[in-house]
C-alpha positions as CSV (number, residue, x, y, z in Angstrom):
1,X,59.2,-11.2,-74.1
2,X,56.8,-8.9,-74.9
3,X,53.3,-10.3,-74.8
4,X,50.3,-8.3,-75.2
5,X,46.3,-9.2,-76.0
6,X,44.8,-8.7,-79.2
7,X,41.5,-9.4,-80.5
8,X,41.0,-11.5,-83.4
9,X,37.3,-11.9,-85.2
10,X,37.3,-15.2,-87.2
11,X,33.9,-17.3,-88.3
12,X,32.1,-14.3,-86.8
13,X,33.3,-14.9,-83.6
14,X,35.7,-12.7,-81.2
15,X,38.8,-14.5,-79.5
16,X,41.2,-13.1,-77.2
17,X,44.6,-14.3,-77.4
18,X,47.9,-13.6,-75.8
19,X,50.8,-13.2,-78.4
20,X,54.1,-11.7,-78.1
21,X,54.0,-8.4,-80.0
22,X,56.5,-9.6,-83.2
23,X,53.8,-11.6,-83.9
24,X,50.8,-9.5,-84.4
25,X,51.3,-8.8,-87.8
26,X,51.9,-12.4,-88.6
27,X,48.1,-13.3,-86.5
28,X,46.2,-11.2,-88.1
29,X,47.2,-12.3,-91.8
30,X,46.8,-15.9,-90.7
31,X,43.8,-14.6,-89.3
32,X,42.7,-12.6,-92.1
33,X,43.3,-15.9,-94.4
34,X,41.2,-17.9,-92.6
35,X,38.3,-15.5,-92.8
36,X,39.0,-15.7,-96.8
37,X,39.1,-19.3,-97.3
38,X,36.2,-19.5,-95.4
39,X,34.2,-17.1,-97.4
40,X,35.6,-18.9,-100.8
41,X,33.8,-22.1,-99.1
42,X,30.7,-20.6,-98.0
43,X,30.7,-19.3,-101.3
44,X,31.5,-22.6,-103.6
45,X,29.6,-24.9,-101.4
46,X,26.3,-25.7,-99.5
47,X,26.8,-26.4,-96.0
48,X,24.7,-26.7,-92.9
49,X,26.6,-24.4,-90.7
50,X,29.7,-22.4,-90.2
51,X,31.2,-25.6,-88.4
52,X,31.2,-27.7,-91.9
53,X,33.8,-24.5,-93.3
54,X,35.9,-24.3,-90.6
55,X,36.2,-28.3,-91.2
56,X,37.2,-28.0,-94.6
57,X,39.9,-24.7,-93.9
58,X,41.6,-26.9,-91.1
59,X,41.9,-29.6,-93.8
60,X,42.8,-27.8,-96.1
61,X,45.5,-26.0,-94.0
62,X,46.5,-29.3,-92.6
63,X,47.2,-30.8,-95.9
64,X,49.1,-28.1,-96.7
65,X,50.9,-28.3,-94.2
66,X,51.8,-31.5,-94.7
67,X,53.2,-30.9,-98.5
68,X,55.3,-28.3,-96.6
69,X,56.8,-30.7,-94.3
70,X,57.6,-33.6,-97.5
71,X,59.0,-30.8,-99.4
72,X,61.3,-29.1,-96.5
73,X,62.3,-33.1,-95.3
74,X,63.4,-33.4,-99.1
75,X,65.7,-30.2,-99.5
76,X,67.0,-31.0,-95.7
77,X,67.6,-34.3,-96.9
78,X,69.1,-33.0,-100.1
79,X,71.6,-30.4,-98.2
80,X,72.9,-33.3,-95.8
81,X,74.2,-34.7,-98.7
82,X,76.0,-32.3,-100.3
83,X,77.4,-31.2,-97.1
84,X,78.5,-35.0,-96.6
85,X,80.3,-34.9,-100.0
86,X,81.8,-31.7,-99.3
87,X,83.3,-33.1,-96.0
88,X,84.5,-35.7,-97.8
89,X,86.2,-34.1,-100.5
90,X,87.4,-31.4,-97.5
91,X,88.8,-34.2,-95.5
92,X,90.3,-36.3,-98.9
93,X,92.4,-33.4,-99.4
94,X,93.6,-32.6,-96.1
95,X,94.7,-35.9,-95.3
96,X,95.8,-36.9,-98.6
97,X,98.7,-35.3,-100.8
98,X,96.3,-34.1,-103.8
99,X,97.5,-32.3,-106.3
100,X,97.0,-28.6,-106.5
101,X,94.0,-27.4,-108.2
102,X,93.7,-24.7,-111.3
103,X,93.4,-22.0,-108.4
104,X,96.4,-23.1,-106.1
105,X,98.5,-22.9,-109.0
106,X,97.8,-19.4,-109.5
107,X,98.5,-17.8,-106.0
């Protein structure tokens, strides 16, 4: 592990974190986004203070979040199936005599 302190500037404010270096890049883009979604909202709508933005990019980001999770539940669900039918079809033919396919018959 090897953790190191960076400074990151987001809502005009300075916070210290502790992050293992492979992730620095990955921090300061999220970072970075942050900082741009809440310009976009500072700039589309009125708000009292910089407290109402950061509201609206957590939803945001949480919402998105949450598509991401539906959509990677679906293709997990999605892939245990087809591994279950290739396990069956795997384990039909090496229990059962079945007859060779186009490609045995060629070897």
């Amino acid at each position: 592990m090897d953790k190191f302190f960076i400074t990151v500037r987001v809502a005009e404010r300075e916070y210290r974190l502790h992050i293992e270096r492979k992730d620095e890049a990955l921090v300061r883009e999220v970072v970075k986004k942050i900082n741009d979604d809440l310009r976009k909202y500072a700039e589309s709508y009125e708000f009292k203070d910089t407290q109402d933005l950061l509201a609206m990019v957590v939803l945001q980001n949480a919402i998105g979040n949450k598509h991401m999770e539906i959509q990677l539940n679906f293709q997990q669900d999605k892939l245990s199936e087809k591994l279950e039918e290739i396990d069956s079809v795997l384990t039909e033919h090496l229990t059962n005599e079945v007859k060779p396919t186009f490609f045995e018959k060629r070897r």
